[in-house]
LOVOMI-606894 format. One line per 5 residues: their letters; for each residue x, y, z of N, C-alpha, C. Coordinates in nm, 3 decimals, padded with zeros to 5 digits. Layout:
a) X,Y,Z,X,Y,Z,X,Y,Z ~ ...
This chain:
xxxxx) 00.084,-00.118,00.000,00.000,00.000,00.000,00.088,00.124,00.000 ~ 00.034,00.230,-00.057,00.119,00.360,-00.060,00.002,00.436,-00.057 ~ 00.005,00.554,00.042,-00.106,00.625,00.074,00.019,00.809,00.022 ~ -00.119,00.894,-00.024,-00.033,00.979,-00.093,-00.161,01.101,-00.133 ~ -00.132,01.181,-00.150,-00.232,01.352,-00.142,-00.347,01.302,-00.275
xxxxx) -00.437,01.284,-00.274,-00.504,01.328,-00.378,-00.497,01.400,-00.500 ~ -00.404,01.528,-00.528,-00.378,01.585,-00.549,-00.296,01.503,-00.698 ~ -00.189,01.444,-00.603,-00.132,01.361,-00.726,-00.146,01.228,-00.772 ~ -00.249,01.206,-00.771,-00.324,01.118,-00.845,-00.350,01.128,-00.998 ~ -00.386,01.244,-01.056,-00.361,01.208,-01.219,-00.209,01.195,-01.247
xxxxx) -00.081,01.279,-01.216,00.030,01.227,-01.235,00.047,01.075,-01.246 ~ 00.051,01.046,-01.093,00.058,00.934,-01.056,00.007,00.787,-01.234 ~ -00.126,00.792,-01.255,-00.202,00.762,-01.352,-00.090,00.802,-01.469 ~ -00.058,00.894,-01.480,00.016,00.969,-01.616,00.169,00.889,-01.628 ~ 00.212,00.911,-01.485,00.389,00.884,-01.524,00.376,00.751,-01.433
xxxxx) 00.340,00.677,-01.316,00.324,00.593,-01.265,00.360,00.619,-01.092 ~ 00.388,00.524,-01.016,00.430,00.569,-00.878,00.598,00.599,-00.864 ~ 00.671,00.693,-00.880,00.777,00.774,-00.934,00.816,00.836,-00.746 ~ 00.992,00.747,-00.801,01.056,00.820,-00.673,01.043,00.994,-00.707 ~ 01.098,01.023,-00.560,01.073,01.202,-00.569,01.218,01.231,-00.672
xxxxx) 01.310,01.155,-00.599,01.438,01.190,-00.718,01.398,01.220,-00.870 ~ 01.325,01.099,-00.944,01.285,01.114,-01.039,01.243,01.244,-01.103 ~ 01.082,01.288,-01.013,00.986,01.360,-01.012,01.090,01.492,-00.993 ~ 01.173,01.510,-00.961,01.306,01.626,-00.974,01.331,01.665,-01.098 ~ 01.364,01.540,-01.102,01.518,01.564,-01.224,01.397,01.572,-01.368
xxxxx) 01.229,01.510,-01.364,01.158,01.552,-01.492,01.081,01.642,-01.430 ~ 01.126,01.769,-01.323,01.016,01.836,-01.368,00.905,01.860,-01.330 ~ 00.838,01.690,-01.272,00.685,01.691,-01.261,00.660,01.735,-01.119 ~ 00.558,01.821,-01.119,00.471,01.893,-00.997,00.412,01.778,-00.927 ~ 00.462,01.804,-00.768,00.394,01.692,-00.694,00.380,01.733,-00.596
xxxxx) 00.305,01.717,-00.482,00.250,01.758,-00.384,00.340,01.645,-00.238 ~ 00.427,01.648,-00.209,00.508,01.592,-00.110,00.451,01.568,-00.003 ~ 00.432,01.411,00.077,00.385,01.358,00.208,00.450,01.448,00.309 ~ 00.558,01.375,00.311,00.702,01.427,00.413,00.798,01.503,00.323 ~ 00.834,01.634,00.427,00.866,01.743,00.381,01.031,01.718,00.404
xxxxx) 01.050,01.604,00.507,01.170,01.580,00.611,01.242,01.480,00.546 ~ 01.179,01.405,00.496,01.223,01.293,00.459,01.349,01.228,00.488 ~ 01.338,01.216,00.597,01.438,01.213,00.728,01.538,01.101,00.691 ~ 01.445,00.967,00.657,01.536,00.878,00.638,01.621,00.871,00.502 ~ 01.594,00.958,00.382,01.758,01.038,00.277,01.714,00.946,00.166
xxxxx) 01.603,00.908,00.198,01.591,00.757,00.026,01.499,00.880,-00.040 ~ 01.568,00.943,-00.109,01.453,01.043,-00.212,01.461,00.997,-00.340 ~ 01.577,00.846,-00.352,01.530,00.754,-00.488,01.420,00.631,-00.442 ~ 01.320,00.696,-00.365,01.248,00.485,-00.319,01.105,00.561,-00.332 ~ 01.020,00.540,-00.301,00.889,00.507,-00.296,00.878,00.440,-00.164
xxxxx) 00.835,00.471,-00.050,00.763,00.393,00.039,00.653,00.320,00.047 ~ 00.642,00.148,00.022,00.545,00.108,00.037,00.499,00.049,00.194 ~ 00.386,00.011,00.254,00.370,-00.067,00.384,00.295,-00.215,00.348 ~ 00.325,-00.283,00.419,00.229,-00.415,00.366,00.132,-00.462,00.457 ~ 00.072,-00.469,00.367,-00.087,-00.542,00.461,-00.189,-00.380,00.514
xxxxx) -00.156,-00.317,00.549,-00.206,-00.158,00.599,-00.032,-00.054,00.629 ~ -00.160,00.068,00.594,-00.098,00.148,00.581,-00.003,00.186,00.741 ~ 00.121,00.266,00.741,00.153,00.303,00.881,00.080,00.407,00.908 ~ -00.018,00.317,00.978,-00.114,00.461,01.053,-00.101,00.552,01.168 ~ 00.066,00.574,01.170,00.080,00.679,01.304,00.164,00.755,01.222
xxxxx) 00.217,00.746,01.113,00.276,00.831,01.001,00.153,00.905,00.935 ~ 00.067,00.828,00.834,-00.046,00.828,00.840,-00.146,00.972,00.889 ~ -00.177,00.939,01.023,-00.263,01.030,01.108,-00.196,01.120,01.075 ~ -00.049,01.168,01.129,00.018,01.255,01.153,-00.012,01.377,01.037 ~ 00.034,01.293,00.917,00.027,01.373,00.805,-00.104,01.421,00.792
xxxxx) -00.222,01.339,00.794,-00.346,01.358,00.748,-00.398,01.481,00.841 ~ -00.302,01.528,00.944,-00.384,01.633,01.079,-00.278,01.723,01.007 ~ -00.153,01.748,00.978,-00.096,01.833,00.893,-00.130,01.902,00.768 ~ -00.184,01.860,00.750,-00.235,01.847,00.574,-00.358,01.844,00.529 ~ -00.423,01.942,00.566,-00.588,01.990,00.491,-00.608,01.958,00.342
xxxxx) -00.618,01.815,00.340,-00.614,01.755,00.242,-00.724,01.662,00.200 ~ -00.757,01.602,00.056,-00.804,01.431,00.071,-00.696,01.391,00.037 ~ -00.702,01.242,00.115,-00.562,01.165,00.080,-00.640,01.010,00.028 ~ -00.547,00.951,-00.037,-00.596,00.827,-00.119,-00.466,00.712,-00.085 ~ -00.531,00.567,-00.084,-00.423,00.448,-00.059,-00.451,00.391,-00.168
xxxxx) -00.328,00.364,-00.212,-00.332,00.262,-00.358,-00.305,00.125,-00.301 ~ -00.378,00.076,-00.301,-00.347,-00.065,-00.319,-00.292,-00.138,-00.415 ~ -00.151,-00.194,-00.422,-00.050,-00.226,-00.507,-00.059,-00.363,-00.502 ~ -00.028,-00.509,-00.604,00.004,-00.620,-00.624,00.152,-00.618,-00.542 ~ 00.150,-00.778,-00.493,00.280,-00.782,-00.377,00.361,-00.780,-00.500
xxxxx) 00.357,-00.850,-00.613,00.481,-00.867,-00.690,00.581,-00.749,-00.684 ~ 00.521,-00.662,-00.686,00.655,-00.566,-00.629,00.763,-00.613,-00.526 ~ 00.719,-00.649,-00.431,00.810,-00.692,-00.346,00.904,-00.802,-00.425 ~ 00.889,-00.872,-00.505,00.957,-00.959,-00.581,01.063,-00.933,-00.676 ~ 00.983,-00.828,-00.785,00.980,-00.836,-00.896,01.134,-00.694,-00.916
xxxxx) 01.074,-00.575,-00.800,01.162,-00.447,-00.812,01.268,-00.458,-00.702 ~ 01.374,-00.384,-00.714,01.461,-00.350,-00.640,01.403,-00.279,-00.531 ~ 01.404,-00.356,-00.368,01.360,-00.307,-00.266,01.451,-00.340,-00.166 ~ 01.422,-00.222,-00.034,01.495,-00.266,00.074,01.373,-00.305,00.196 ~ 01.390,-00.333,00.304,01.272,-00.453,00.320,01.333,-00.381,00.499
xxxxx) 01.245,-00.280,00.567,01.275,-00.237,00.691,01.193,-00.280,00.811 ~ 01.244,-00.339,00.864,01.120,-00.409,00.993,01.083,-00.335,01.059 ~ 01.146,-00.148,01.055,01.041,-00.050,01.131,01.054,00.113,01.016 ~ 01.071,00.163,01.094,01.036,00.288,00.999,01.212,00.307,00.912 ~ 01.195,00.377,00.808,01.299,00.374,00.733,01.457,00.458,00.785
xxxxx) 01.329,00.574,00.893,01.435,00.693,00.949,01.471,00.652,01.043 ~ 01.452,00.504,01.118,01.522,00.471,01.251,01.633,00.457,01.237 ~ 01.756,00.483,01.309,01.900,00.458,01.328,01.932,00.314,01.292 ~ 01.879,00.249,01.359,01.873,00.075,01.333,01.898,00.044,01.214 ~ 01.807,00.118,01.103,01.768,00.113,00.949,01.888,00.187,00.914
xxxxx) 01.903,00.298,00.889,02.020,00.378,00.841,02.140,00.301,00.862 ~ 02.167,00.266,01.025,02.284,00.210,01.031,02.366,00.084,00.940 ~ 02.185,00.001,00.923,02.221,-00.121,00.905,02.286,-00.153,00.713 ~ 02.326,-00.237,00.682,02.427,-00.252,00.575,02.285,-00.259,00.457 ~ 02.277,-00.166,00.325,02.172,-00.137,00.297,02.140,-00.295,00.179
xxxxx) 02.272,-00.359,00.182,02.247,-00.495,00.048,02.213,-00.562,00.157 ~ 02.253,-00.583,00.250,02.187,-00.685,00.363,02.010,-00.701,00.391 ~ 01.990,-00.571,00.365,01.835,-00.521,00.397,01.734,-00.522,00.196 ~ 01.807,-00.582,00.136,01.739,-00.621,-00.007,01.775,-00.731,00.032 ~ 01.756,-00.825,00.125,01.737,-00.997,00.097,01.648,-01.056,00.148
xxxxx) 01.596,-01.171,00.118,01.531,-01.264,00.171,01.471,-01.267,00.347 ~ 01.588,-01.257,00.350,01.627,-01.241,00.555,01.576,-01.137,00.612 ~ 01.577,-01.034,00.529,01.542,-00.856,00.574,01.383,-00.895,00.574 ~ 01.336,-00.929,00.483,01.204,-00.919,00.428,01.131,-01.025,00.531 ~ 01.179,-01.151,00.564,01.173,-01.240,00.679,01.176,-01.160,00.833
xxxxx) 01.236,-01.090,00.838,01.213,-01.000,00.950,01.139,-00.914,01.019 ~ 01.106,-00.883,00.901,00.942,-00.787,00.875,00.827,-00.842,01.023 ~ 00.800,-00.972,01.012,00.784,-01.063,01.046,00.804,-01.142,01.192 ~ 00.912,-01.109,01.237,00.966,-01.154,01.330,00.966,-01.129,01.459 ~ 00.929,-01.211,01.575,00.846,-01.196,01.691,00.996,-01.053,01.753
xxxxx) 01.158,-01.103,01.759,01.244,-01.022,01.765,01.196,-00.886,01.768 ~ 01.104,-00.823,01.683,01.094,-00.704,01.713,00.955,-00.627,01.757 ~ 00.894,-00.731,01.820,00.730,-00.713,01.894,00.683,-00.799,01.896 ~ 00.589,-00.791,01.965,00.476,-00.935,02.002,00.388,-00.918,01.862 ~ 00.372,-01.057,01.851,00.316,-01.067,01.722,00.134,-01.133,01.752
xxxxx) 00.107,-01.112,01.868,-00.052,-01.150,01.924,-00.113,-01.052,01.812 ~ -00.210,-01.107,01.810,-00.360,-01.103,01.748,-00.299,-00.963,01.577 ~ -00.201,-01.085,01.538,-00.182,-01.005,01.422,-00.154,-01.129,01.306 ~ -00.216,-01.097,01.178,-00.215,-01.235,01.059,-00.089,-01.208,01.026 ~ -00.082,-01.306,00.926,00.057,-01.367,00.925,00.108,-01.285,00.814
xxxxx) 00.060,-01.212,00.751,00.082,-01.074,00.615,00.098,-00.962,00.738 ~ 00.104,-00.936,00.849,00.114,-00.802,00.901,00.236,-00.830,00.918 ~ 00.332,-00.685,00.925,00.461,-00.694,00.984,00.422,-00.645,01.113 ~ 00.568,-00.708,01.211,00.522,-00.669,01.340,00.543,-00.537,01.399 ~ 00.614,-00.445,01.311,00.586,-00.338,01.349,00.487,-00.238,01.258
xxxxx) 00.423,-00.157,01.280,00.316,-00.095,01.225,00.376,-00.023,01.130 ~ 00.494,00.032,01.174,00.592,00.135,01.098,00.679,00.100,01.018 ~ 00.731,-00.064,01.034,00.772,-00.108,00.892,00.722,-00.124,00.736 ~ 00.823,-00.061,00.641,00.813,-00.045,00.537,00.901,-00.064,00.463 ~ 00.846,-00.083,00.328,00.910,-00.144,00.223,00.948,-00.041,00.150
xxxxx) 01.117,00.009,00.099,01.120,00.079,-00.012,01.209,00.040,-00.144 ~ 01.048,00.082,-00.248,01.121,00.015,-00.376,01.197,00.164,-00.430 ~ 01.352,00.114,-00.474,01.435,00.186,-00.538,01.376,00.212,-00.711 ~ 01.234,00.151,-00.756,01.271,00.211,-00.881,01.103,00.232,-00.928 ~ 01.097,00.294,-01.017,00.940,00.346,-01.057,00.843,00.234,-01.053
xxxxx) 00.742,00.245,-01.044,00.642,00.136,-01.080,00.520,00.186,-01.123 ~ 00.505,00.106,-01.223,00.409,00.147,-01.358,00.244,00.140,-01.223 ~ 00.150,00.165,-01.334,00.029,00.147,-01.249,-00.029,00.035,-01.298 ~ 00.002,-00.023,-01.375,-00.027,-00.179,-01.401,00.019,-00.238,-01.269 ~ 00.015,-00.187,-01.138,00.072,-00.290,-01.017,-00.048,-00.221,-00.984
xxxxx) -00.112,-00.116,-00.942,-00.197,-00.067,-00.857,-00.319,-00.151,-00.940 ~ -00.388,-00.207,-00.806,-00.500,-00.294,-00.798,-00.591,-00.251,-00.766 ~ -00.616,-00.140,-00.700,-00.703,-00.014,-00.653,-00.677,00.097,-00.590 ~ -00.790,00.187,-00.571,-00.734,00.319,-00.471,-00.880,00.320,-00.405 ~ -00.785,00.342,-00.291,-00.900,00.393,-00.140,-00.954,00.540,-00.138
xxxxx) -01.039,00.635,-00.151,-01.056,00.718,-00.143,-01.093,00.791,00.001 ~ -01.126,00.909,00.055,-01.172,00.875,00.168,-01.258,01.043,00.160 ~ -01.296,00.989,00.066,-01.437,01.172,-00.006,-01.537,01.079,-00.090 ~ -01.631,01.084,-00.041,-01.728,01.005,-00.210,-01.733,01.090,-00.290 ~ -01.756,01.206,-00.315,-01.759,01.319,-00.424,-01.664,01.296,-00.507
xxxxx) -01.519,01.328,-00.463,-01.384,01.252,-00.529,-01.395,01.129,-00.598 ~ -01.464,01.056,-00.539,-01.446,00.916,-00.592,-01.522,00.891,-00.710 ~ -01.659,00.969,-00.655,-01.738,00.978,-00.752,-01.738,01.039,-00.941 ~ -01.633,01.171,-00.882,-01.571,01.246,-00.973,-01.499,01.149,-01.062 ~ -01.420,01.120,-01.004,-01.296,01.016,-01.047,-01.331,00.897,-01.127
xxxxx) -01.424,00.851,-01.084,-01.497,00.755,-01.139,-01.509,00.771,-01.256 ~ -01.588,00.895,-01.324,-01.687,00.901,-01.452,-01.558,00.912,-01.518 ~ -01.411,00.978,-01.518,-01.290,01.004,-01.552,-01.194,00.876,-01.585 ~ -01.248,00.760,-01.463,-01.112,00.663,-01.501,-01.252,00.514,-01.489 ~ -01.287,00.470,-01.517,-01.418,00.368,-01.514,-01.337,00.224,-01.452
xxxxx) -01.250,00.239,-01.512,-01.162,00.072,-01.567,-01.060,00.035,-01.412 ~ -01.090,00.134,-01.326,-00.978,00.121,-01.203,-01.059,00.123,-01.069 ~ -01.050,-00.025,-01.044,-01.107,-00.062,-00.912,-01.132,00.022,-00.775 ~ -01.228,00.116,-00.779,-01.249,00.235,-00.683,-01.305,00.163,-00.527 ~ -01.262,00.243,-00.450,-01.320,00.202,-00.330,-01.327,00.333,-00.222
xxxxx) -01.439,00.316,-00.153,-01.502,00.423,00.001,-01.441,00.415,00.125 ~ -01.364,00.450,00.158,-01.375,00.381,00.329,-01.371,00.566,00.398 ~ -01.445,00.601,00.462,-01.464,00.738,00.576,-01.328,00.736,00.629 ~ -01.353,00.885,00.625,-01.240,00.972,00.747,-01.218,00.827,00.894 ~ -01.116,00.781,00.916,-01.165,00.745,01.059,-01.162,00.592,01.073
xxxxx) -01.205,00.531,00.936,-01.274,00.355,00.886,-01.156,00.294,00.793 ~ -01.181,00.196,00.814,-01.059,00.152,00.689,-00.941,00.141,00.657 ~ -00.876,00.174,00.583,-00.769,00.219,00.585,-00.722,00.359,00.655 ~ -00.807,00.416,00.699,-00.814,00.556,00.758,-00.814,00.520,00.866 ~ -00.793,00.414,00.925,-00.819,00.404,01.099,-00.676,00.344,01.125
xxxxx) -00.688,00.301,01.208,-00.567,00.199,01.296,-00.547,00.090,01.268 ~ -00.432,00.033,01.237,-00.426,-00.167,01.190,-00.544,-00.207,01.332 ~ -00.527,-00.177,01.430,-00.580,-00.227,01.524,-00.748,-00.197,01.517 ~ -00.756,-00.130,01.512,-00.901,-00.084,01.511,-00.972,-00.204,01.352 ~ -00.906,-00.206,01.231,-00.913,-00.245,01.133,-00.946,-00.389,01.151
xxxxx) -00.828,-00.454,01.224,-00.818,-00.570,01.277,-00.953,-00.646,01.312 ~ -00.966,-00.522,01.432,-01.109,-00.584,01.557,-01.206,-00.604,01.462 ~ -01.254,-00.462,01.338,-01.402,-00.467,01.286,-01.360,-00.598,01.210 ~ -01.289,-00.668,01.106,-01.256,-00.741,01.041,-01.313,-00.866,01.123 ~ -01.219,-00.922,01.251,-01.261,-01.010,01.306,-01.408,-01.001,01.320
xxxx) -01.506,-00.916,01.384,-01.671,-00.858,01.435,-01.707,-00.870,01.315 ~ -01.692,-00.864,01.212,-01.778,-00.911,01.079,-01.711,-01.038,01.023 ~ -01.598,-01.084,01.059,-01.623,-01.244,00.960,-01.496,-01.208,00.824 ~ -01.477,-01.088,00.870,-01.396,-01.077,00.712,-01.244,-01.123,00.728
């Protein structure tokens, strides 16, 4: 998943999901999550797996008088592109420190995963165990990977709709959904069966 301003969403559609480096060096107008981008990868794309990091997430979304949208991406990315594979947030010391070909393997991505860095209770076996781990792919990715987008405006969506027909749209409220907490997400999931 990659959650990202509304705003740049026809780009996005136009040139595909494009590191910021890229989006530099052609030019293209984009509306920036993180202004800090603390952890220095301004060639990656941040993806999260299974849900979005929703304490990054919130943060931005109370910063940012915005609508914001989650694309829901095919895992093959994780396969297919050049990624580094962080079992917590990208800007932790841990991450920076650690040897960055070590963290594109098998093992890194296995870690994600791993009781080592939290209790892994009442979480499926696709969640990483930290909320704030994320995946970053080093190189563009077309939108032939995006499988849908979350909206969180029906008007928008609605808009959007009559504009793009052929791309799997979806609702979830301010608050619901992908807009809430893995945890909160979790509970309704279990309370309905899903």
């Amino acid at each position: 998943m990659h959650f990202i301003q509304l705003s740049n969403l026809n780009s996005i559609l136009q040139n595909g999901i494009c590191t910021r480096e890229y989006l530099y060096r052609h030019d293209i107008q984009f509306d920036y999550n993180d202004d800090l981008r603390i952890d220095g990868f301004e060639n990656s794309i941040s993806f999260s797996i299974s849900f979005p990091n929703y304490r990054m997430f919130y943060r931005l979304r109370q910063e940012n008088n915005c609508n914001w949208i989650v694309l829901i991406c095919n895992a093959q990315i994780l396969g297919t592109f050049n990624c580094i594979f962080c079992y917590t947030n990208a800007a932790d010391t841990r991450i920076l420190l650690d040897d960055h070909n070590r963290l594109r393997s098998d093992t890194a991505f296995e870690e994600m995963f791993s009781e080592r860095h939290g209790s892994r209770d009442n979480l499926d076996d696709d969640d990483p165990t930290d909320v704030q781990a994320e995946v970053l792919c080093l190189e563009n990715v077309s939108t032939d990977y995006i499988r849908a987008i979350v909206f969180d405006d029906e008007q928008e969506l609605a808009r959007f709709n009559q504009l793009r027909p052929k791309i799997n749209l979806m609702y979830h409220p301010p608050g619901q959904g992908v807009f809430a907490s893995r945890e909160y997400w979790a509970e309704w999931c279990r309370r309905h069966g899903i």
